[in-house]
C-alpha positions as CSV (number, residue, x, y, z in Angstrom):
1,X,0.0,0.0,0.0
2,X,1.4,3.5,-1.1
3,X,1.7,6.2,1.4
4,X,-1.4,8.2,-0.1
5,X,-3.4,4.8,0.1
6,X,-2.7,4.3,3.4
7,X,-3.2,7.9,4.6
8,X,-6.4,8.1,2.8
9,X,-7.5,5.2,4.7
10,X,-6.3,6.6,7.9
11,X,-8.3,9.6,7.2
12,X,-11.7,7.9,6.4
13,X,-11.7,4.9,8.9
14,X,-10.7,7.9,11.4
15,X,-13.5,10.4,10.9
16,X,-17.0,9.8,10.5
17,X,-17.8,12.0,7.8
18,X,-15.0,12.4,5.1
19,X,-15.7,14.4,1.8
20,X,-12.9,14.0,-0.9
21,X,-13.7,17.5,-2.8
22,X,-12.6,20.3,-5.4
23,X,-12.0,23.2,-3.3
24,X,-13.1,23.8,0.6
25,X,-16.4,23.9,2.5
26,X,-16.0,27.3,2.7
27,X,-15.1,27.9,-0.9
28,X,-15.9,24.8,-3.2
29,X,-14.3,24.8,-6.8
30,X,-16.9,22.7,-8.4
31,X,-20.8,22.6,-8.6
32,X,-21.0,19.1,-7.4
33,X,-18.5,19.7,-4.3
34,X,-20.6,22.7,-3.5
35,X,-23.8,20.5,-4.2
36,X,-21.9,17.7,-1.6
37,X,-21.4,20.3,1.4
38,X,-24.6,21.8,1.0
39,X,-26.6,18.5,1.3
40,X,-24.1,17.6,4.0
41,X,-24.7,20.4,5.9
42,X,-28.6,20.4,5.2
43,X,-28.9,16.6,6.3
44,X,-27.5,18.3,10.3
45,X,-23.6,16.8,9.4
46,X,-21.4,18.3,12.2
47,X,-17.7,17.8,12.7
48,X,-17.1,17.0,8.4
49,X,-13.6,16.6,7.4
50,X,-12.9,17.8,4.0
51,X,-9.9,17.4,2.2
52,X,-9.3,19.7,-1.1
53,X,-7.9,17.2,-3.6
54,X,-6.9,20.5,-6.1
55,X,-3.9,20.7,-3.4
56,X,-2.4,17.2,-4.2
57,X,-2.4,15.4,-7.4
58,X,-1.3,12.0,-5.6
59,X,-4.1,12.5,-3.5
60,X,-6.8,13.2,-6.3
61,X,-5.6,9.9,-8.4
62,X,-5.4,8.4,-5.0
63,X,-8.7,8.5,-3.6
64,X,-9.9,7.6,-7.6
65,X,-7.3,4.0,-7.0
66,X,-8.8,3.9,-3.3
67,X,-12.5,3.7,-4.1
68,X,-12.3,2.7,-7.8
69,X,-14.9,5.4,-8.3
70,X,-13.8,8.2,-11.2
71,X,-15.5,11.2,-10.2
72,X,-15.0,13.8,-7.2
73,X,-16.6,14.3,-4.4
74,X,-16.7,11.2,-2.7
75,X,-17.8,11.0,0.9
76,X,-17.3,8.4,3.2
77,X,-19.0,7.3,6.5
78,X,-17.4,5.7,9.2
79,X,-15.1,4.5,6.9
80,X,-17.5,3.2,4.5
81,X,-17.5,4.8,0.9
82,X,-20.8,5.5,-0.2
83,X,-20.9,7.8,-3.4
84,X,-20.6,10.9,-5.3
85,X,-22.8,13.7,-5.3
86,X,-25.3,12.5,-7.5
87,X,-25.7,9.6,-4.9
88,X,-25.6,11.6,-2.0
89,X,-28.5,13.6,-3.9
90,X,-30.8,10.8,-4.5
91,X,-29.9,9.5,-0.3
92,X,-31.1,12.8,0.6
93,X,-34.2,12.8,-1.1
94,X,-35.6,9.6,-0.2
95,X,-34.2,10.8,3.6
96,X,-31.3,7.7,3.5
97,X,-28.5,10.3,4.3
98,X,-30.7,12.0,6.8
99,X,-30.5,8.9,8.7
100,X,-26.8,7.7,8.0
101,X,-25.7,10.6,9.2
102,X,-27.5,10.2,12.6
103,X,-26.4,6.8,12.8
């Protein structure tokens, strides 16, 4: 296991909510990263660790080779990767990520 593998895994399996994104919460770079935070935030996430994968380009591949999924964001939960924003979209409106979250 590389060094960015294994650090991306420390990262997830040690935070409960982990969004792989373009940009920051504050400031996302992309539509889907600011669509991400937003439904994050709406679903009553507290304590989300984002990492900006613009800053690293080892980490950006990386978390693509981690989850075998092509597309940023990705969020995780409790270590668990479940999806992009598109997923995370359809979670929220049937109320799925409502609930994950409060797990």
């Amino acid at each position: 296991m590389s060094d960015v593998q294994a650090w991306i895994k420390e990262t997830v399996t040690s935070n409960p909510v982990v969004l792989f994104m373009k940009g920051t919460a504050q400031f996302p770079q992309c539509g889907f990263s600011g669509r991400a935070i937003q439904l994050l935030k709406t679903s009553g996430a507290e304590n989300i660790v984002t990492v900006n994968v613009l800053e690293d380009p080892t980490v950006r591949q990386g978390i693509k080779d981690y989850s075998n999924w092509p597309t940023i964001p990705q969020l995780y939960v409790n270590g668990e990767f479940i999806g992009g924003s598109d997923i995370m979209n359809e979670m929220f409106e049937s109320g799925e990520l409502q609930t994950l979250l409060k797990a």
